[in-house]
TIKOL-501167 format. One line per 4 residues: number of its first residue (from 1); their letters; for each residue x, y, z of C-alpha. Coordinates in steps of 0.1 Angstrom, whole numbers, plus 5000, padded with zeros to 4 digits. Example, Ala and Ser with C-alpha at 12.3 -4.5 7.8 and 13.67 -1.06 7.14 Angstrom:
REM residues 2
1	as	5123 4955 5078 | 5137 4989 5071
***
This chain:
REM residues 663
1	xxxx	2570 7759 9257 | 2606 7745 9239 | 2630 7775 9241 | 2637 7779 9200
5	xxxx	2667 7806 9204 | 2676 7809 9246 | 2668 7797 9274 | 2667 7807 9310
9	xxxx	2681 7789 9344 | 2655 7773 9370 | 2645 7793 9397 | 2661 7786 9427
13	xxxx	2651 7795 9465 | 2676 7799 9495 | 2670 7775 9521 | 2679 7771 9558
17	xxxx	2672 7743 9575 | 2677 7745 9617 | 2673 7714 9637 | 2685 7700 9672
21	xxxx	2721 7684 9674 | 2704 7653 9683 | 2692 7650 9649 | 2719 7665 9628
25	xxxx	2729 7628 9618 | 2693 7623 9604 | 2693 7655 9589 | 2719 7649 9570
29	xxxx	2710 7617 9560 | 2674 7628 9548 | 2692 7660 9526 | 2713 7633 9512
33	xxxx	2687 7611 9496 | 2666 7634 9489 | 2696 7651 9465 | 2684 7683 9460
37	xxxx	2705 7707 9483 | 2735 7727 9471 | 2752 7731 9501 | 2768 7769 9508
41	xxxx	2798 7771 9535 | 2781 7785 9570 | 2796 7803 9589 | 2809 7784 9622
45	xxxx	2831 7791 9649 | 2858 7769 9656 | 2875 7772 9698 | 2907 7746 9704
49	xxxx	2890 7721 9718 | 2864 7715 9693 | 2885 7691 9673 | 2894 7670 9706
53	xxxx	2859 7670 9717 | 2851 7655 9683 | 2872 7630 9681 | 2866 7615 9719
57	xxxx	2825 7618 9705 | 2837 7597 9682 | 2851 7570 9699 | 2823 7567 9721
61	xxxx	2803 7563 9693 | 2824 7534 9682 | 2826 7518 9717 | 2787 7521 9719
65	xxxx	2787 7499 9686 | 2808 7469 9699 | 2781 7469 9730 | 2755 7468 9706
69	xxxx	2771 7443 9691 | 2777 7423 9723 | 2739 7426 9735 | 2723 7417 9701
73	xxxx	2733 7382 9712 | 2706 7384 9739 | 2677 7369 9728 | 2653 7371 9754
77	xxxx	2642 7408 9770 | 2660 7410 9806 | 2659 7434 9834 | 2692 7442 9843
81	xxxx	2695 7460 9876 | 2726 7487 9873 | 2718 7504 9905 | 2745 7528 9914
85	xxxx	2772 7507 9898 | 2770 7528 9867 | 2782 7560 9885 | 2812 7541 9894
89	xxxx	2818 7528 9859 | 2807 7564 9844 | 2833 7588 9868 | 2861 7565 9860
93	xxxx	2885 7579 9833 | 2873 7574 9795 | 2902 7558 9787 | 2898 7529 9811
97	xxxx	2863 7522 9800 | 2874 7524 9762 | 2906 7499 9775 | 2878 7475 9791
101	xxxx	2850 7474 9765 | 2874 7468 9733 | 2893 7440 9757 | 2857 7423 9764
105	xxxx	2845 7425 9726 | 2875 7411 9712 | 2860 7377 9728 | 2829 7384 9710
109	xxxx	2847 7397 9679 | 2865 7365 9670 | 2835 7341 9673 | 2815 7366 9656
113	xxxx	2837 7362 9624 | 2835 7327 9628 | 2800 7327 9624 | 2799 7353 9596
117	xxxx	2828 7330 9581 | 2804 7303 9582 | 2771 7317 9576 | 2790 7332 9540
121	xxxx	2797 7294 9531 | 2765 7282 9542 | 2750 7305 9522 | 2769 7299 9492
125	xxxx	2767 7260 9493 | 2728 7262 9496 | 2724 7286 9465 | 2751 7262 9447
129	xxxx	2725 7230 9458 | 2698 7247 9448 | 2708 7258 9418 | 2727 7227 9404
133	xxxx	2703 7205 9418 | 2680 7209 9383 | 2710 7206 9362 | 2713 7172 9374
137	xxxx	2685 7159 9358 | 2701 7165 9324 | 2737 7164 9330 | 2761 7149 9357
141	xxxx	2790 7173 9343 | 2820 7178 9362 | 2823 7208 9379 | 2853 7228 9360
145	xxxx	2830 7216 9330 | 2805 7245 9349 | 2832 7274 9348 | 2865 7262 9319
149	xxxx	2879 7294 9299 | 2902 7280 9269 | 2917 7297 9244 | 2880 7298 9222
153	xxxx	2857 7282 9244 | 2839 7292 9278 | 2812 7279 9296 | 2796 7292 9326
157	xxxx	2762 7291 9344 | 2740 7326 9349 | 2707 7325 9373 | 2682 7348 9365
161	xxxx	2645 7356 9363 | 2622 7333 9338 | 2605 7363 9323 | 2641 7378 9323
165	xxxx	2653 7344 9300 | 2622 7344 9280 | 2629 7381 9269 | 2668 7372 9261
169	xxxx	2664 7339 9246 | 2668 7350 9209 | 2695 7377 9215 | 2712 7349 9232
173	xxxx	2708 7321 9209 | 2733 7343 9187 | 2761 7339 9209 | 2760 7305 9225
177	xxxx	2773 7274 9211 | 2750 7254 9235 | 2732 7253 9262 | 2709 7240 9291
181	xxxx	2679 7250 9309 | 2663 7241 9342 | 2637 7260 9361 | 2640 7266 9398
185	xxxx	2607 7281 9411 | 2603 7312 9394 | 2642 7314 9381 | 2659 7298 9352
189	xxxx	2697 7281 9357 | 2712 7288 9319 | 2745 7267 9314 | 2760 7284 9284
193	xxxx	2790 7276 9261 | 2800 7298 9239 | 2830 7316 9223 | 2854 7334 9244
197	xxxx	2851 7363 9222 | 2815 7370 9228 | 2819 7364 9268 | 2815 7397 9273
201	xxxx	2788 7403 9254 | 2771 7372 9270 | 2774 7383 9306 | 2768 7421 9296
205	xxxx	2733 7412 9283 | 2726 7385 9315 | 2736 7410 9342 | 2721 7441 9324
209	xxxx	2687 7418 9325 | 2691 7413 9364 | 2711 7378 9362 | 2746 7366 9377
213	xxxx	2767 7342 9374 | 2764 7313 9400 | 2796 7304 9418 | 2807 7273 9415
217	xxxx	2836 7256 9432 | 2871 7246 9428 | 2866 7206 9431 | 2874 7177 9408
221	xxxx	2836 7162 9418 | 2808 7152 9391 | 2775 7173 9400 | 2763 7143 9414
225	xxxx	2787 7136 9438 | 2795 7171 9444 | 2758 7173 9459 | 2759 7146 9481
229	xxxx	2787 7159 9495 | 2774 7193 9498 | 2742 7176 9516 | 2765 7165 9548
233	xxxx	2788 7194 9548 | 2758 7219 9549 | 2748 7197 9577 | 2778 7199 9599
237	xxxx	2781 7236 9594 | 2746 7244 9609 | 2755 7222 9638 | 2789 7242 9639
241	xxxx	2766 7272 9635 | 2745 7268 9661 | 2772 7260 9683 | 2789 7289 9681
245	xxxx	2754 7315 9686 | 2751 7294 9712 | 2785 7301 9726 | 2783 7335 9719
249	xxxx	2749 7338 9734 | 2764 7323 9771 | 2791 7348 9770 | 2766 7376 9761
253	xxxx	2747 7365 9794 | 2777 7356 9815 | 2788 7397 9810 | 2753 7408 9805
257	xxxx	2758 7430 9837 | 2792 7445 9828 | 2782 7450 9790 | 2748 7470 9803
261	xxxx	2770 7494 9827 | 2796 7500 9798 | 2764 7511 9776 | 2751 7533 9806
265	xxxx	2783 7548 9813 | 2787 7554 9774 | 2756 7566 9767 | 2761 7591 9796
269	xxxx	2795 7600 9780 | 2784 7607 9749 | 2755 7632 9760 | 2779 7650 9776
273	xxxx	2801 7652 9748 | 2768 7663 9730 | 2766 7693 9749 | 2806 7699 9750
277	xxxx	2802 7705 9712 | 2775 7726 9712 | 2795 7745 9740 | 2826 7748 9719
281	xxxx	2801 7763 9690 | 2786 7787 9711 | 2754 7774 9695 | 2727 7747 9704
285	xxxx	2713 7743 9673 | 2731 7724 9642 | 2726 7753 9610 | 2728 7739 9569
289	xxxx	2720 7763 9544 | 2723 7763 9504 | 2700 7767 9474 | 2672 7742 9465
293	xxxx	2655 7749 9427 | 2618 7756 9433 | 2599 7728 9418 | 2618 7706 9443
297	xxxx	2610 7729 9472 | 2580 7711 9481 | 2588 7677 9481 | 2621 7685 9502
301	xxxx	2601 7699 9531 | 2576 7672 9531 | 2606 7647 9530 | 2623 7670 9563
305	xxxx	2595 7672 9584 | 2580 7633 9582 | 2616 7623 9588 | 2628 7649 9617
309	xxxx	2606 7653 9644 | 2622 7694 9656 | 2630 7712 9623 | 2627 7745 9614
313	xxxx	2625 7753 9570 | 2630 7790 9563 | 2625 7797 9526 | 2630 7829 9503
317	xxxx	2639 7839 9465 | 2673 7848 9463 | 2688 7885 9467 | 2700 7909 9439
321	xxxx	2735 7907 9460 | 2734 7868 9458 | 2747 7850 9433 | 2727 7814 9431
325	xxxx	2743 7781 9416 | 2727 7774 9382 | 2705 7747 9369 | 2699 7744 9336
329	xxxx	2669 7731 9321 | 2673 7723 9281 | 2650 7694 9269 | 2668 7659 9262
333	xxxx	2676 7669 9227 | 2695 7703 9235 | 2711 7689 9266 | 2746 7675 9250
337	xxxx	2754 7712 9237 | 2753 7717 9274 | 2791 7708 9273 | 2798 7731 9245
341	xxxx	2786 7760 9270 | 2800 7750 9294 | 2835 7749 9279 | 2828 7788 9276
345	xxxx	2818 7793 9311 | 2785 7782 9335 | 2758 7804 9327 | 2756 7827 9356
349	xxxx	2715 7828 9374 | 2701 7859 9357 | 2718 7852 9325 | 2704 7838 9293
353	xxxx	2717 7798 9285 | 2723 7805 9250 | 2726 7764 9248 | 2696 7759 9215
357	xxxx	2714 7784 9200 | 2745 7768 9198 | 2730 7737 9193 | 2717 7745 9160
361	xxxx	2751 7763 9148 | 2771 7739 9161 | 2756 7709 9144 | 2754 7727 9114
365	xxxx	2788 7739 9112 | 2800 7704 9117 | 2778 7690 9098 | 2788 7714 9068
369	xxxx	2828 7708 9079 | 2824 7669 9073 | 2799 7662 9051 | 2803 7632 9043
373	xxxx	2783 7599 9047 | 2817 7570 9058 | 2833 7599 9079 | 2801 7606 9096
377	xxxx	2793 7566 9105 | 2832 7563 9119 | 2825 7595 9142 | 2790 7578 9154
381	xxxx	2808 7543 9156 | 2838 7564 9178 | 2816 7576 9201 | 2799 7546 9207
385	xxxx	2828 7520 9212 | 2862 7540 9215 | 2852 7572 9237 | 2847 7558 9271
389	xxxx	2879 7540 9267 | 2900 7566 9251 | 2891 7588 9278 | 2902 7570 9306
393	xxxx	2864 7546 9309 | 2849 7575 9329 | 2804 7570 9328 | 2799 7599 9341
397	xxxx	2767 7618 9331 | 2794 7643 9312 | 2806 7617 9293 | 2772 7603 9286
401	xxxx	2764 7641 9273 | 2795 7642 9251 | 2786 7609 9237 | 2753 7624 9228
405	xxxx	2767 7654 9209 | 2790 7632 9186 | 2762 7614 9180 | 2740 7642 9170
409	xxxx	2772 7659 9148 | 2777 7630 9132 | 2741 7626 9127 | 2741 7664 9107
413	xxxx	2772 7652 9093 | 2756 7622 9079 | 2728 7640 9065 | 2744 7665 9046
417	xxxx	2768 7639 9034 | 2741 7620 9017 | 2724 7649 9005 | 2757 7665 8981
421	xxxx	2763 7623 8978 | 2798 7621 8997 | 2811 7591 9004 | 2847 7588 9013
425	xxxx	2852 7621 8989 | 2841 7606 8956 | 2849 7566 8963 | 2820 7557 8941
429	xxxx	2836 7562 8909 | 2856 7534 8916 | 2825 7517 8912 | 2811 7530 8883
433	xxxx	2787 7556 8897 | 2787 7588 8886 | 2768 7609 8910 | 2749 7597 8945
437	xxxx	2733 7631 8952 | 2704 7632 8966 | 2697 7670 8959 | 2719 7682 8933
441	xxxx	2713 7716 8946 | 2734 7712 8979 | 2761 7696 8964 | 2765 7722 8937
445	xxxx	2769 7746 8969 | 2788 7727 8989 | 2814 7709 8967 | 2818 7745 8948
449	xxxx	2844 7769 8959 | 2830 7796 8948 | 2794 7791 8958 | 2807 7776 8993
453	xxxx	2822 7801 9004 | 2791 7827 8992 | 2771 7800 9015 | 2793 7805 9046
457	xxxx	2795 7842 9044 | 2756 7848 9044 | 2757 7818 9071 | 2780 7842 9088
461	xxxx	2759 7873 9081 | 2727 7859 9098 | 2748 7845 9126 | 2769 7873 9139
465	xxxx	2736 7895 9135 | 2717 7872 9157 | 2745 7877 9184 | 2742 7912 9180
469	xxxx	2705 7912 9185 | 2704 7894 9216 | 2730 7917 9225 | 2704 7945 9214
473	xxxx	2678 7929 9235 | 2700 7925 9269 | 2709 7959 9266 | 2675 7975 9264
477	xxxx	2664 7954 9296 | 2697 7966 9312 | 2693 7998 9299 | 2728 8003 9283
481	xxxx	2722 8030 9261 | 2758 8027 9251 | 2751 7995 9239 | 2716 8001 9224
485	xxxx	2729 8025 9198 | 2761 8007 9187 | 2742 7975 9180 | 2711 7998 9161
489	xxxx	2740 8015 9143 | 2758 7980 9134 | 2723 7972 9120 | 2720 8006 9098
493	xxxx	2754 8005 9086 | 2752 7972 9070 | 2718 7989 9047 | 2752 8001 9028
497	xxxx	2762 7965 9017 | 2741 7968 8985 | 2760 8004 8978 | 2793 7988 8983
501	xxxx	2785 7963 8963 | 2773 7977 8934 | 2801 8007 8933 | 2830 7991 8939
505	xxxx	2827 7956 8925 | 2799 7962 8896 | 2772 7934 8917 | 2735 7946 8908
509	xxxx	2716 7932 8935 | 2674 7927 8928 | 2663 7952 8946 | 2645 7986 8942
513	xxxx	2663 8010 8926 | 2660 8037 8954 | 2673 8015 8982 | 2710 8020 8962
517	xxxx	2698 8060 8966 | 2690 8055 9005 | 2716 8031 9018 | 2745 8054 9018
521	xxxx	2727 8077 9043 | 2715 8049 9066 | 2749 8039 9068 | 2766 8073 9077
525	xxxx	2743 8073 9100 | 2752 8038 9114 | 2783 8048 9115 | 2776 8080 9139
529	xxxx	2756 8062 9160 | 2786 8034 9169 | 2807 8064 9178 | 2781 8075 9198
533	xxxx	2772 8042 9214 | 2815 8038 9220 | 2819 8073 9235 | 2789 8062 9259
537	xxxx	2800 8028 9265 | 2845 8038 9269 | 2844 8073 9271 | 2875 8092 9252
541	xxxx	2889 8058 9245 | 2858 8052 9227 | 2865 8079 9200 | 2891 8049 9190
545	xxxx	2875 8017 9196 | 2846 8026 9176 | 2867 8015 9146 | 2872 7981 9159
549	xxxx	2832 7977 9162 | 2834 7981 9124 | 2861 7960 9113 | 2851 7934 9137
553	xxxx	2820 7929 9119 | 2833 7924 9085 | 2863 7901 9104 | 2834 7883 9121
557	xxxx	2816 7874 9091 | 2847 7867 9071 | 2857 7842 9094 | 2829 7822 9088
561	xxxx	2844 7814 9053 | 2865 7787 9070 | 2833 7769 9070 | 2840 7767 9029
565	xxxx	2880 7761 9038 | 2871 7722 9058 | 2845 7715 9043 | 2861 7718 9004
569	xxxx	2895 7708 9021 | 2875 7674 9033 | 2857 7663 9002 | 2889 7675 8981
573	xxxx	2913 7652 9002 | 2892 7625 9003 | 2889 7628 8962 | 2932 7631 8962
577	xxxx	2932 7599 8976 | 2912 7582 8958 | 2930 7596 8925 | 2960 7583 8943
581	xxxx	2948 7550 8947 | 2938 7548 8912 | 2973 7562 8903 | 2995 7537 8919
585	xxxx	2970 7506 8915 | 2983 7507 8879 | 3022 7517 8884 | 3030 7482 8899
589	xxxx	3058 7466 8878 | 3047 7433 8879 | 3029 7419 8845 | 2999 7393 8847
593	xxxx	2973 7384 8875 | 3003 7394 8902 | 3005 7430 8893 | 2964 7433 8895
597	xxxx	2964 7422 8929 | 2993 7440 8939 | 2981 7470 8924 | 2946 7463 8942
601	xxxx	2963 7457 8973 | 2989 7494 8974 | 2953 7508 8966 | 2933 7497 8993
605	xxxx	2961 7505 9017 | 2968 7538 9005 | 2926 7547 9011 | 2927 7530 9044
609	xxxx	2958 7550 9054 | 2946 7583 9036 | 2911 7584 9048 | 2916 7576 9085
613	xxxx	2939 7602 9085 | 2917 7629 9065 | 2889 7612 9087 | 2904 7624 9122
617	xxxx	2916 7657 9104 | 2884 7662 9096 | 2866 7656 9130 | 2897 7672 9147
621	xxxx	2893 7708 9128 | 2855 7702 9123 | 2849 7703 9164 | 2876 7729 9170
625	xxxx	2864 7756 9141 | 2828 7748 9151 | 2838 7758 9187 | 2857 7787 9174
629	xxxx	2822 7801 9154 | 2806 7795 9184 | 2832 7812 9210 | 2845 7841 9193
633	xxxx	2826 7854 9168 | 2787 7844 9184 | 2790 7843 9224 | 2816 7870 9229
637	xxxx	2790 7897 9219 | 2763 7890 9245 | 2773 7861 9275 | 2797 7863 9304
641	xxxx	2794 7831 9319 | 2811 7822 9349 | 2781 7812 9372 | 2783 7783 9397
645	xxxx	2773 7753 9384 | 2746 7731 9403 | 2760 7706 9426 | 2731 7690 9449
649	xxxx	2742 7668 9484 | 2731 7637 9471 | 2738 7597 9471 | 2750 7592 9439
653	xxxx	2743 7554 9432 | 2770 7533 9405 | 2759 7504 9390 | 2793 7495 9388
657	xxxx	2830 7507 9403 | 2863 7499 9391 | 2881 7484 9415 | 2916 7470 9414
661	xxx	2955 7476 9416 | 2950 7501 9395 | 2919 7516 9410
***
């Protein structure tokens, strides 16, 4: 069921998973992809020579590498006979052996990159033959034809999928000037021209498809001539090729005896260094421990034990004394108001997420703030195109959030704007239109002083008592008595409103005549019971601060009138502008056709320059009073926050990285 008012953390279970040293490396490998594990510091001891033992562990590892390297050139399966040789190798000093392995692999090390030199090129020339190849059949273009950038044109050439082209054809026939087509099994070769301005657009859509760009080289050939070339050169380098895994295949037999004893000798090394560590810990086993949430619980074991052959998985529901990392599970629509929270503070486990909540009021507060139909499609079109960048071009799944709430507060915003028929103030009367309500209703209330600011004080009303009634409830199921009978009497006391009102400032409200006869005594009592409820909750100092409980309620709800104060202040500077506008378009001192368009002109630059900045006052003071609302006078009464947000060990895959001198 959709939480509607608060919702609650997912369960999580304390896990500790106990394996062999031998398989600590797999261990954590498998916890990383599977990506649900909130790792918790262990305790560990830590002798002197741990860190030396580690780092000689280490190098073994590497030297074991290079003679895996070295024997991977071995084609055929040998029997090498060590006999006792390898004790000799093995009880000579570590540092010899490192000296002589790294001095035999350096041999091996530089034909290697030859071949991985030449394999790269070999690679590349037979994509670029098969690829071009097609192209010929329609074309015999020079190559820097393939891959110019001017100052208005570009052309390149992008492979991908047919079904991939088929699907893009018409988004791309938007952008490209021209273009040709060959098919190459079950891939098309697109050679595109187009405008440098929509390059990026071009590529975006290619390589968001599954495409690339085909490389192409730097050579004053025709395509033509460029593959026949290509034909013999590919030709030489597989001889080359083969030379060299040849060559490196001789020397891996010529030292096939040394290379075995060094991986003998190392292997032996690094056992021992196996058991050094677990000396130095005073342990034998290799201990990871942290929080996995419960509907994941299954699938982690099952992942643990099919992948590590000695594990041991103990499971239980976390103590009162523990304090879990939290996980919070609002449904897509609610999730951007995470960030709002979470500006206040992580809810902690056995708290309430109050993130619907503050959903609703914080759209609607923005929404009611801005109101208006331009400002709200320049907040949308912000986040869209300007965020990423004007926050440093971080993706991040924060960001992607954020982006999310602007476009749901612009949303609100752009709803009530075209309901009370706001555009850019009151621009239409430029235009002749008189109105553009939609309900005449909500713009009598919201571009009305008087009735605004009636609006955001019962908006207020409802909104603080909500707090307090979550409030009520978390008392009652902490049993804070202190805090049950100040919120009950905060309830009773407000029954006086309608007394209040109709003594002191004349307002008969509709209601039955012997509520006005009742409400003074429900309120006396409210008022005994917050003293009560304060003494409980402060003690003596309580026989003071149950003043404050009072006054803070009628400051609470007063504060809400500042929803009337942006959102008047909004539509009222928008309309001053355009009165401006008007105003100066007919003050130019110029007579005829010159003065028209000059006046025209000082208008249109005065409401450019006057709405962008009422715009970003506007979205500025509408976020920052929303949060405000949402802090001080909702939150405050009933959440703590500061829980541990959720951080799993996982492998956190980019689809991109920027990379750089300035990366």
């Amino acid at each position: 069921m959709m939480p509607l008012i608060l919702n609650s953390p997912e369960s999580m279970v304390k896990v500790r998973v106990m394996t062999l040293k031998d398989y600590s490396e797999q261990t954590f490998k498998t916890l990383h992809k599977v990506g649900v594990l909130h790792v918790e510091a262990g305790k560990e001891l830590k002798p002197v020579d741990k860190a030396a033992v580690e780092s000689q562990q280490k190098e073994a590892s590497e030297l074991l590498t290079f003679v895996g390297n070295m024997l991977s050139y071995i084609t055929e399966k040998q029997q090498v006979s060590l006999g006792e040789d390898v004790e000799v190798i093995y009880t000579r000093p570590f540092g010899e052996i490192g000296k002589e392995v790294r001095s035999l692999y350096t041999g091996f090390a530089e034909l290697r990159e030859k071949t991985v030199k030449i394999d790269k090129e070999v690679r590349e020339l037979t994509e670029q033959k098969k690829y071009l190849g097609p192209l010929t059949q329609q074309h015999d273009l020079r190559l820097r034809d393939l891959k110019f950038r001017g100052g208005y044109l570009f052309s390149r050439v992008f492979i991908l999928s047919t079904e991939a082209y088929e699907t893009l054809h018409n988004q791309l026939e938007k952008y490209l000037l021209g273009s040709t087509v060959a098919t190459e099994e079950n891939e098309t070769v697109l050679y595109a021209i187009g405008k440098v301005e929509n390059q990026e657009t071009i590529e975006s859509l290619i390589t968001n498809a599954g495409g690339r760009v085909l490389l192409i080289p730097d050579e004053d050939l025709t395509l033509r001539g460029f593959l026949e070339k290509t034909e013999d050169k590919l030709h030489r380098l597989e001889e080359k090729l083969i030379k060299l895994y040849e060559e490196l295949q001789s020397k891996a037999k010529l030292e096939l005896k040394d290379i075995a004893l060094f991986r003998g000798a190392l292997l032996a090394e690094n056992e021992r260094l196996s058991v050094l560590a677990k000396a130095c810990e005073a342990k034998y086993v290799t201990l990871i421990e942290g929080w996995i949430p419960e509907n994941n619980i299954e699938s982690a074991i099952l992942e643990l034990k099919e992948n590590i052959d000695y594990v041991f998985i103990d499971t239980r529901k976390p103590e009162l004394t523990e304090e879990p990392p939290t996980k919070l599970k609002n449904p897509g629509g609610l999730k951007p108001f995470q960030v709002v929270v979470n500006l206040f503070g992580v809810p902690r486990y056995r708290e309430w997420d109050p993130t619907p909540i503050v959903a609703y009021s914080f759209a609607l507060f923005f929404g009611l703030m801005v109101a208006d139909v331009v400002y709200a499609l320049g907040l949308i079109l912000v986040g869209r195109f300007l965020l990423v960048k004007l926050l440093g071009g971080s993706e991040s799944e924060e960001m992607k959030l954020f982006q999310r709430l602007i476009y749901i507060c612009g949303g609100v915003a752009l709803a009530m704007g075209l309901l009370t028929g706001s555009y850019l103030g009151d621009v239409y009367l430029f235009f002749g239109f008189e109105n553009l309500a939609i309900v005449a209703g909500v713009q009598q209330a919201l571009q009305s002083p008087l009735t605004f600011v009636i609006l955001a004080i019962m908006i207020g009303l409802v909104h603080v008592n909500i707090a307090h009634v979550i409030a009520l409830i978390k008392g009652v199921k902490e049993r804070n008595i202190g805090v049950i009978l100040s919120k009950v009497g905060l309830f009773s006391l407000q029954f006086g409103i309608p007394f209040i009102l109709y003594t002191m400032l004349r307002v008969d409200l509709p209601l039955f005549a012997p509520i006005y006869g009742i409400s003074p005594y429900v309120m006396i009592a409210g008022v005994v019971l917050i003293v009560v409820g304060s003494l409980k909750q402060s003690g003596r100092l309580g026989a003071m601060l149950w003043l404050f409980d009072i006054t803070g309620l009628l400051g609470d709800v007063m504060s809400y009138s500042r929803l009337a104060g942006v959102g008047l202040a909004t539509f009222y500077l928008a309309s001053s502008f355009n009165m401006l506008a008007r105003l100066f378009s007919g003050l130019v001192p110029i007579p005829g056709i010159a003065g028209v368009v000059g006046g025209t002109v000082l208008a249109i630059v005065i409401l450019v320059i006057g709405h962008l900045i009422n715009m970003l006052l506007s979205f500025i003071t509408g976020f920052v009073h929303s949060l405000r609302l949402c802090f001080v006078e909702f939150l405050i009464k009933f959440y703590e926050g500061g829980g541990i947000q959720y951080s799993p060990f996982r492998l956190r895959k980019r689809l991109s990285v920027a990379v750089g001198a300035k990366s």
